[in-house]
Backbone bond lengths (Angstrom), bond angles and torsions (degrees), N, CA, C in turn:
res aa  C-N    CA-C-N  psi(-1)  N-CA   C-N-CA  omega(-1)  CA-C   N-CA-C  phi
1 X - - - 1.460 - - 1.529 108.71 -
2 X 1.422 125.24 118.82 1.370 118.30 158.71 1.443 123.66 -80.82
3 X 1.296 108.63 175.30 1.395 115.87 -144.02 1.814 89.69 -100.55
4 X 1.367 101.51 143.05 1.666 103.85 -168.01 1.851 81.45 -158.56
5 X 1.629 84.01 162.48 1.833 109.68 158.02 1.439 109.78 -60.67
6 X 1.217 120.06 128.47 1.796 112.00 -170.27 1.102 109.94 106.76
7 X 1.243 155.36 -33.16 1.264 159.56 -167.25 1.413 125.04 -84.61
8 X 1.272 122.69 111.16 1.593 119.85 -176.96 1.824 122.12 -87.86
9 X 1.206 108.66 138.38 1.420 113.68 179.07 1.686 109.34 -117.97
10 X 1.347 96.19 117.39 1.239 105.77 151.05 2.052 142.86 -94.86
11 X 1.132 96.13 135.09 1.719 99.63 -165.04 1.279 99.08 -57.21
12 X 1.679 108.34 154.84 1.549 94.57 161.03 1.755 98.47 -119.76
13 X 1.492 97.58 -144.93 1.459 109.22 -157.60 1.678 105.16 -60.81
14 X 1.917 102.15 -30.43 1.792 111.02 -162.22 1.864 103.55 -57.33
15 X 1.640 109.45 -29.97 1.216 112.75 -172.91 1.692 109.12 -91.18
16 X 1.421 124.47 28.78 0.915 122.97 171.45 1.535 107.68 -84.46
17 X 1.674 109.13 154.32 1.508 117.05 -163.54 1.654 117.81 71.92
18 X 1.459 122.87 -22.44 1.479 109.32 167.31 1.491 120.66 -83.77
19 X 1.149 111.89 -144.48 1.607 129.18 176.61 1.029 111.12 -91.18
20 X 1.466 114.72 -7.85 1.546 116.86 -177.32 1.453 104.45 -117.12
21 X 0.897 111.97 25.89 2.126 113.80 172.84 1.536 107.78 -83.92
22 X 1.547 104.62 121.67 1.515 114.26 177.75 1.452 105.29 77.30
23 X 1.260 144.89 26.32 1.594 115.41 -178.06 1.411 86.01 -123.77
24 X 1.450 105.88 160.48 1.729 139.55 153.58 1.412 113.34 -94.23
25 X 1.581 112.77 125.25 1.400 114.67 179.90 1.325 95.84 -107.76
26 X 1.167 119.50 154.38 1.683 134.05 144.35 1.477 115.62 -100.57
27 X 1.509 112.68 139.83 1.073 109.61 -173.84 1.468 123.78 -99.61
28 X 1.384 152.24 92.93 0.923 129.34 -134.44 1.715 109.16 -116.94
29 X 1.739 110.31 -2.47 1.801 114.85 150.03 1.183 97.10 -134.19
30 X 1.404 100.55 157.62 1.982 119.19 147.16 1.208 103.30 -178.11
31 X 1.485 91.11 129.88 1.361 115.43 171.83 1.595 117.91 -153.17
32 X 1.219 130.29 -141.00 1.614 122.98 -160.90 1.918 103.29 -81.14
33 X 1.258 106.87 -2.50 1.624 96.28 -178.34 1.654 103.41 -103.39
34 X 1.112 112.58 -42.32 1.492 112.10 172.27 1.443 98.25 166.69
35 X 1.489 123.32 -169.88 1.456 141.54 -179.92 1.593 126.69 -97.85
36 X 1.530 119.97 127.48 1.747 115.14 147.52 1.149 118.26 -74.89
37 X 1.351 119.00 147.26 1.555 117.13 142.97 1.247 104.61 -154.40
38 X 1.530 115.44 -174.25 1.116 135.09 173.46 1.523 151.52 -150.43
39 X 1.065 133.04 125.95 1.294 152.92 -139.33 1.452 91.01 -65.07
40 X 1.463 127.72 113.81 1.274 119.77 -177.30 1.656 123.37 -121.79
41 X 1.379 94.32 -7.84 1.816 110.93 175.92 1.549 108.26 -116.04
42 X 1.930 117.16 32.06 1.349 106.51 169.10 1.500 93.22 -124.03
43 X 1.492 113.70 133.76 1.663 116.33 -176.58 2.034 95.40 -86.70
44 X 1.469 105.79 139.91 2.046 97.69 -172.88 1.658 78.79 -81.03
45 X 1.285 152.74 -30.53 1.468 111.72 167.14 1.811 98.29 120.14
46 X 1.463 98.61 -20.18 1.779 114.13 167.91 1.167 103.77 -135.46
47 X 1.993 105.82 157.47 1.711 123.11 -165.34 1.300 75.97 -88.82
48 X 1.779 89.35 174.99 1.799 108.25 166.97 1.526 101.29 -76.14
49 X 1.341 132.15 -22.64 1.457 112.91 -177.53 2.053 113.96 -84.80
50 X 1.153 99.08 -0.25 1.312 108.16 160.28 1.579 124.33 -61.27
51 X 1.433 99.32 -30.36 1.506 98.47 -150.17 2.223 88.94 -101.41
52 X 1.384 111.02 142.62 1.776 111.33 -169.91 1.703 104.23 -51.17
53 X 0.790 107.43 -28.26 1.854 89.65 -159.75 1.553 82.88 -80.31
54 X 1.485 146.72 -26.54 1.380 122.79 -160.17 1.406 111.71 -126.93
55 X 1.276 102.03 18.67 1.712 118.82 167.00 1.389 103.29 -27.46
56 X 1.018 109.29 -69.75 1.780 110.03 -167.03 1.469 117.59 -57.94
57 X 1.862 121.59 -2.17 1.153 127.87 -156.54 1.796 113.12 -93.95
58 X 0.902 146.74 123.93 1.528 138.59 134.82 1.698 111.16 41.07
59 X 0.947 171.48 169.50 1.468 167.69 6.94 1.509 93.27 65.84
60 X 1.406 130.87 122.13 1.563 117.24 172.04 1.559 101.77 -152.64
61 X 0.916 130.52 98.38 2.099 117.25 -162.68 1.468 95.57 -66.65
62 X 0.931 112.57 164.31 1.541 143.52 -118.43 1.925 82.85 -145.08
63 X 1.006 134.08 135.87 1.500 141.47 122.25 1.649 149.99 -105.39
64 X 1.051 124.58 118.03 1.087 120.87 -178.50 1.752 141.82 -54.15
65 X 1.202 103.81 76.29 1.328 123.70 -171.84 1.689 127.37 -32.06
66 X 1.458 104.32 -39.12 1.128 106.97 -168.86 1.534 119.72 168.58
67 X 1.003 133.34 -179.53 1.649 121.94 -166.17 1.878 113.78 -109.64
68 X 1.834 80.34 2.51 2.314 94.25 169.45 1.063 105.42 -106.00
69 X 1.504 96.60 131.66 1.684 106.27 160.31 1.527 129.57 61.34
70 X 1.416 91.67 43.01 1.886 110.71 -163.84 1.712 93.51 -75.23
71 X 1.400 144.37 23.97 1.170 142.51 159.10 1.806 115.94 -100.46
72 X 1.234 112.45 10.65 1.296 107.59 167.68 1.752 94.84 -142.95
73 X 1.598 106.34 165.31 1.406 127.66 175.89 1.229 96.93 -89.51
74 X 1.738 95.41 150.54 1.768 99.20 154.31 1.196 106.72 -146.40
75 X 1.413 117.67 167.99 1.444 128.55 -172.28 1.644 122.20 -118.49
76 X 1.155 100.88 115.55 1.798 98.31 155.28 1.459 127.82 -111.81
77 X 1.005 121.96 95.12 1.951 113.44 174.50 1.445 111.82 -121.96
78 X 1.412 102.10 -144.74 1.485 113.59 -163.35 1.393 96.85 -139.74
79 X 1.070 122.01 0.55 2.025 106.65 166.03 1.213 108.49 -118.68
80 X 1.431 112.05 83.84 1.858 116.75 156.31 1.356 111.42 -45.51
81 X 1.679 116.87 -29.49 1.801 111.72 -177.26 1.324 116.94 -71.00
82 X 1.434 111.47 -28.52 1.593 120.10 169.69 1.546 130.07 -75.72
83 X 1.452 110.66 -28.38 1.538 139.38 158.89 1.096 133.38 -120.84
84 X 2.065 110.12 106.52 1.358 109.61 -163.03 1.515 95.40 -76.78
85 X 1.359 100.27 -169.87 1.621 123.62 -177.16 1.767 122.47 44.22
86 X 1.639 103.25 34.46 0.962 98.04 -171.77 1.611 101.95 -103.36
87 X 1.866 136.45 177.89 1.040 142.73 -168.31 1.527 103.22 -121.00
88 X 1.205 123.12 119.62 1.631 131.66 -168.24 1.537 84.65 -94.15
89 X 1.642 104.32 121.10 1.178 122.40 166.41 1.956 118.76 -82.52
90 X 1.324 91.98 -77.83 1.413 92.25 154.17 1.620 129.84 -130.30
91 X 1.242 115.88 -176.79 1.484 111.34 -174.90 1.445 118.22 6.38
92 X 1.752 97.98 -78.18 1.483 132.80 -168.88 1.591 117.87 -108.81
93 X 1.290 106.43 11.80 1.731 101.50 -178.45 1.955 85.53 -128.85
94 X 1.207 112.06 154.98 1.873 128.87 174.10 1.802 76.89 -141.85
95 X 1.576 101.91 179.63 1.474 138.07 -178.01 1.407 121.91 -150.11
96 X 1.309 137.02 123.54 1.398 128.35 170.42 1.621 87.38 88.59
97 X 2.063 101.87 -168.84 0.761 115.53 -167.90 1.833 113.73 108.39
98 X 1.387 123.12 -168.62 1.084 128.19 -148.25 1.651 101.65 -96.26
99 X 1.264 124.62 100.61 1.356 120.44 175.86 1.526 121.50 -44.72
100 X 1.270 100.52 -46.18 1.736 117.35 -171.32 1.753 102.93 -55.92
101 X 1.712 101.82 -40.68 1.354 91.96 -165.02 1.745 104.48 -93.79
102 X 1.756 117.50 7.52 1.115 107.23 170.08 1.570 105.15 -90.74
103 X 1.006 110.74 -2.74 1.891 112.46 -175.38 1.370 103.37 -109.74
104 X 1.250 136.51 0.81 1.441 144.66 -168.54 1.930 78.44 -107.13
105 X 1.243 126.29 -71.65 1.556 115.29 175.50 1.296 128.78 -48.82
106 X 1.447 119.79 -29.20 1.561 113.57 -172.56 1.872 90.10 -83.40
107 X 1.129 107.54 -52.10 1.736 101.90 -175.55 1.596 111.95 -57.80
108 X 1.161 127.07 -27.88 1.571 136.82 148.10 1.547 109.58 -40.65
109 X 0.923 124.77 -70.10 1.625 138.08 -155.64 1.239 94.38 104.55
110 X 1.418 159.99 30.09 1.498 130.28 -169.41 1.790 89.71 -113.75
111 X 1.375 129.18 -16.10 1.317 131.05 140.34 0.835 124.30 -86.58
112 X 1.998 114.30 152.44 1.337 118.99 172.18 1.704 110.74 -134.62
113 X 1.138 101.61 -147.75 1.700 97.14 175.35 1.565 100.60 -93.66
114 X 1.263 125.07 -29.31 1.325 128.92 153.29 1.527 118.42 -35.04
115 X 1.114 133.61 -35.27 1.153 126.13 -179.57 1.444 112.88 -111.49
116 X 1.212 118.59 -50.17 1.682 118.27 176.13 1.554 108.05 -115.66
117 X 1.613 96.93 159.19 1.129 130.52 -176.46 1.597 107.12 -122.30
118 X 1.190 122.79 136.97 1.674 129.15 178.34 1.690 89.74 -128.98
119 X 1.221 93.07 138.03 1.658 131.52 154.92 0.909 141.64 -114.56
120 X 1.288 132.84 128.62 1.427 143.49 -178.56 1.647 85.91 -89.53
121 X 1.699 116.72 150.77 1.376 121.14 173.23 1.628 125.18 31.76
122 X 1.107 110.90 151.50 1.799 110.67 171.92 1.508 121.55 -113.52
123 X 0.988 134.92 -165.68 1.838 137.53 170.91 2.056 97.87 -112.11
124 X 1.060 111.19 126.16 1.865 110.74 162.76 1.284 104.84 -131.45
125 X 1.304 104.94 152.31 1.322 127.30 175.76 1.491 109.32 -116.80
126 X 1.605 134.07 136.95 1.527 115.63 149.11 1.142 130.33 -68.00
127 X 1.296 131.57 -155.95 1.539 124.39 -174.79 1.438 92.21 -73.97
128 X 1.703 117.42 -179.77 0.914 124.41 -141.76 1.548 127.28 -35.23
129 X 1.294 126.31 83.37 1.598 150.36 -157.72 2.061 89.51 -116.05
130 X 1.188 83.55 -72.41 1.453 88.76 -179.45 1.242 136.20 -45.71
131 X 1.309 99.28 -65.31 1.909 124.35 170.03 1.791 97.16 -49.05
132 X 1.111 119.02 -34.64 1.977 121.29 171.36 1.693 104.39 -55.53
133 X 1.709 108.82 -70.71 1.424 117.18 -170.10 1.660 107.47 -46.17
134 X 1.604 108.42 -44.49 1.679 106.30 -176.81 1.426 123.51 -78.70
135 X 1.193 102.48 -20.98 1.233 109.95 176.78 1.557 100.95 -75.62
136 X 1.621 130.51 -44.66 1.263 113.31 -169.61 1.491 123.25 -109.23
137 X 2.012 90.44 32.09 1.838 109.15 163.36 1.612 115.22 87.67
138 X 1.156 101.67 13.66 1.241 109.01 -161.27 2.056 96.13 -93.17
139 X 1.378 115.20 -12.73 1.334 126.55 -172.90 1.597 100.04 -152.52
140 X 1.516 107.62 132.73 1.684 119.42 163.68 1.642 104.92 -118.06
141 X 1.354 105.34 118.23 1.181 104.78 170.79 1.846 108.73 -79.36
142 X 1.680 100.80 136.10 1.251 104.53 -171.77 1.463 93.18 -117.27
143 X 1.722 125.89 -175.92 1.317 109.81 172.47 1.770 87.89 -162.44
144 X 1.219 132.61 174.54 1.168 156.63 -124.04 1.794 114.86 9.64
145 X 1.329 96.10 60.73 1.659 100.86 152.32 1.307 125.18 -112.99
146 X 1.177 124.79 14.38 1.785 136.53 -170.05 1.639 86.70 -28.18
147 X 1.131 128.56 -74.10 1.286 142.18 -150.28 1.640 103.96 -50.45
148 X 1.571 123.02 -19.27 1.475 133.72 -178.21 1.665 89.60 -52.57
149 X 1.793 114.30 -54.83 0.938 92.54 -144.31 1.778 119.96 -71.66
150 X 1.214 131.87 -45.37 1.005 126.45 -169.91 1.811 109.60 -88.48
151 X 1.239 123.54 178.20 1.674 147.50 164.61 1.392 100.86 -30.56
């Protein structure tokens, strides 16, 4: 399997003891500069109404994406119609997109954990960073777990 947007990696044993022991990433770019993904089987351990700007918001757990840029959220779900400006990864998974209008749905009810996922920080790679780690076992890309990601 080559390595594409859509594609999940699982750690193996070499990444045991780091930040990367036990998790499944999804990848949600790659191309000639390097890769996103994101940490999708680590819970960050606080709701979004924990955090000041969304005090007033819904209870929504929170996951820990990755070890970049843990000062902004990010999103993966399955309703691009509910969140504009988002990037349809595959079929049933998009990325990013409009925070306001993913917190305008969970405080709605018309989202759930069924449909979106929030992240604290993501995982990046530069150009070939990745294609190194898999090549030297450090990641097996596996594939029909879509369903890992959400509720």
């Amino acid at each position: 399997m080559t390595i594409s947007a859509g594609i999940f990696l699982k750690s193996t044993v070499l990444q045991n003891g780091t930040i990367f022991e036990a998790v499944t990433i999804f990848i949600v770019e790659y191309n000639s500069t390097g890769a996103i993904g994101f940490v999708i089987n680590r819970p960050y351990g606080r709701s979004l109404n924990e955090l000041e700007e969304f005090r007033n918001s819904s209870s929504f757990q929170l996951y820990d994406g990755g070890p970049v840029d843990k000062e902004h959220l990010f999103l993966l779900h399955r309703r691009p119609d509910l969140i504009n400006g988002s990037t349809i990864i595959t079929d049933n998974i998009s990325w990013g997109g409009n925070i306001h209008d993913a917190i305008n749905g969970i405080n709605g009810k018309r989202l759930t954990s069924s449909d979106l996922k929030i992240f604290v920080g993501y995982c990046g790679w530069d150009a070939g960073d990745l294609e190194m780690e898999i090549d030297e076992g450090s990641w097996q890309i596996v594939s029909g777990i879509e369903n890992e990601i959400f509720d």
